[in-house]
C-alpha positions in Angstrom: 64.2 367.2 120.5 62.1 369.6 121.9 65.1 372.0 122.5 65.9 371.4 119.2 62.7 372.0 117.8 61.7 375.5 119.8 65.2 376.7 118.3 65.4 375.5 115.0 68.8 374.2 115.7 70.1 371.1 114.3 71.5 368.9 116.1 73.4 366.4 113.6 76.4 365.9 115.5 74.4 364.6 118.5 72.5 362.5 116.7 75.6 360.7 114.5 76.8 360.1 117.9 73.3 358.3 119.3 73.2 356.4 116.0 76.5 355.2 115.9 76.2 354.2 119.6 72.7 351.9 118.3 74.6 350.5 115.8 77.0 349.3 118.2 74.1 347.3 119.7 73.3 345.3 116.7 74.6 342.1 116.3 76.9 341.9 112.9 77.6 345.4 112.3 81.2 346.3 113.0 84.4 348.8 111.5 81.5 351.1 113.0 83.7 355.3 112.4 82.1 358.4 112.7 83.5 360.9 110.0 85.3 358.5 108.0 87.9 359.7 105.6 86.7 357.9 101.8 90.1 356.8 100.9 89.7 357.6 97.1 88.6 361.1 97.7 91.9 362.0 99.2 91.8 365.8 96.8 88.3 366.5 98.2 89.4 365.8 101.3 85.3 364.2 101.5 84.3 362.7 104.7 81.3 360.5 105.5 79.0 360.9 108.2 79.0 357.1 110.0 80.2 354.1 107.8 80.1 350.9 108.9 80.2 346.6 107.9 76.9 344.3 107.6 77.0 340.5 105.6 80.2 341.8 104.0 79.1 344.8 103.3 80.4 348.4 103.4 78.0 350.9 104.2 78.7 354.9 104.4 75.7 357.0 105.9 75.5 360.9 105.1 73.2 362.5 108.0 71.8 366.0 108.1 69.1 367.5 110.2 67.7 370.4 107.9 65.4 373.1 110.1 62.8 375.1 108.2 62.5 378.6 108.2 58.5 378.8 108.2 57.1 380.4 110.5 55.4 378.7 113.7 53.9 379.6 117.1 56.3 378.4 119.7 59.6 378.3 117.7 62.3 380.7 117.6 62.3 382.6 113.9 64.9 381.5 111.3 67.2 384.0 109.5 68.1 380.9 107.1 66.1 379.8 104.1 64.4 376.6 102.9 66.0 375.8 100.1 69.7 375.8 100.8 68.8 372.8 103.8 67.4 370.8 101.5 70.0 371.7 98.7 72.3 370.3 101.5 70.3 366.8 101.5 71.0 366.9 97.4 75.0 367.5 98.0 75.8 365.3 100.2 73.9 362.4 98.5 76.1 363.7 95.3 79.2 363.3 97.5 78.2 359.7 99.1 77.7 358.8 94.8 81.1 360.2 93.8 83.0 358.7 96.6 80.8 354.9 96.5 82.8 355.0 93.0 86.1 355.1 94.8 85.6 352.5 97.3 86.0 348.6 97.3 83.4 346.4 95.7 79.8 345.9 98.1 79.8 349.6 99.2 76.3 350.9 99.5 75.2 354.4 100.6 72.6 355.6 102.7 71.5 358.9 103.2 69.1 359.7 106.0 67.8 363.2 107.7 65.4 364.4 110.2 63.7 367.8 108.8 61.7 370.1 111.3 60.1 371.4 112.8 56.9 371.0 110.6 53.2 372.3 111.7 51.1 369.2 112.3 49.5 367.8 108.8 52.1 370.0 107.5 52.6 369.5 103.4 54.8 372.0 102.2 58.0 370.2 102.5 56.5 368.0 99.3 57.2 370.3 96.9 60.9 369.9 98.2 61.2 366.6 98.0 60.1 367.0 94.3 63.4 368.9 93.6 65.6 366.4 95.1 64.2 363.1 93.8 64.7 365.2 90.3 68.1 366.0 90.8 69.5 362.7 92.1 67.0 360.6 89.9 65.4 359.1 91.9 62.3 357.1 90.6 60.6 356.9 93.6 59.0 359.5 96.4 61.0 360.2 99.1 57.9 360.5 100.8 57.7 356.5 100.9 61.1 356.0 102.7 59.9 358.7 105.6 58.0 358.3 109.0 57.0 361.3 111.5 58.4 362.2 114.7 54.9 363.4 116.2 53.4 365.3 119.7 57.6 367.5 119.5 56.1 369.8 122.3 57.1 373.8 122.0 57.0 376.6 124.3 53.2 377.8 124.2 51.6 374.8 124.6 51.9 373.6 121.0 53.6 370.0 119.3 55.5 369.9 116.1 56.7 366.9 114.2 59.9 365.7 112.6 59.9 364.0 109.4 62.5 361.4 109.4 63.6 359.6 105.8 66.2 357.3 105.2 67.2 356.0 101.5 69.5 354.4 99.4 71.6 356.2 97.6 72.3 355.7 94.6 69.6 353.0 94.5 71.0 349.2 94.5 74.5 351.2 94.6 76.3 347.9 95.0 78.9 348.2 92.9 
């Protein structure tokens, strides 16, 4: 992570690998695929991150690992903005919506990412999270579904953290 964090490079197809490889290890998950083809999609040609089964249940897990582009001591500068990372969190949550509608009953979705690297006590990603939770609805914070990542060391002698959130999406999207 620290590699990860000194560069601001994202490292989502690691990750869907480790996390994949964990859910492996739990007893009652199984069908676990990594880039799953949603069967209903087939003109979108829309793939999901990880899917896998739980207590009869079909879940399908978008994943993204969003890098900001402020500025911090230790980490490489970012020619990419803000806003289009997080815009990705927003489409792919869209995408996971549109395709739960095509799948077999007791689908739910999940959409989960790591955002970093952040300056410790760091506050400005908030006003993000405001902008997705109004454009998928969602009633409440994001903040309340996320946990940091903290003491991400970087090159000078200075730690980062990692935001990590994980939420239902749509909420109770049982269908």
């Amino acid at each position: 992570l620290a590699i990860a964090a000194r560069q601001k490079a994202k490292f989502e197809g690691w990750l869907k690998f480790e996390l994949a490889r964990e859910l492996e290890k739990k007893e009652g998950i199984a069908a676990i695929e990594v880039e799953k083809f949603n069967n209903g999609n087939e003109a979108k040609n829309l793939f999901t991150d990880i899917a896998f089964r739980f207590e009869n249940i079909q879940y399908y897990l978008e994943l993204k690992t969003p890098t900001v582009s402020w500025r911090m001591d230790g980490t490489q500068s970012n020619p990419r903005t803000t806003t289009p990372n997080f815009d990705s969190i927003t489409r792919d949550a869209q995408k996971l919506a549109s395709s739960l509608h095509y799948e077999q009953r007791n689908s739910r979705g999940i959409v989960a990412f790591v955002l970093f690297p952040l300056r410790p006590r760091e506050n400005r990603w908030e006003t993000y999270f405001r902008r997705i939770e109004k454009a998928l609805d969602i009633n409440s914070p994001l903040n309340e579904h996320c946990d940091f990542v903290k003491g991400i060391p970087l090159s000078n002698g200075n730690t980062c953290e990692f935001l990590v959130c994980c939420f239902e999406y749509p909420a109770s999207s049982v269908f």
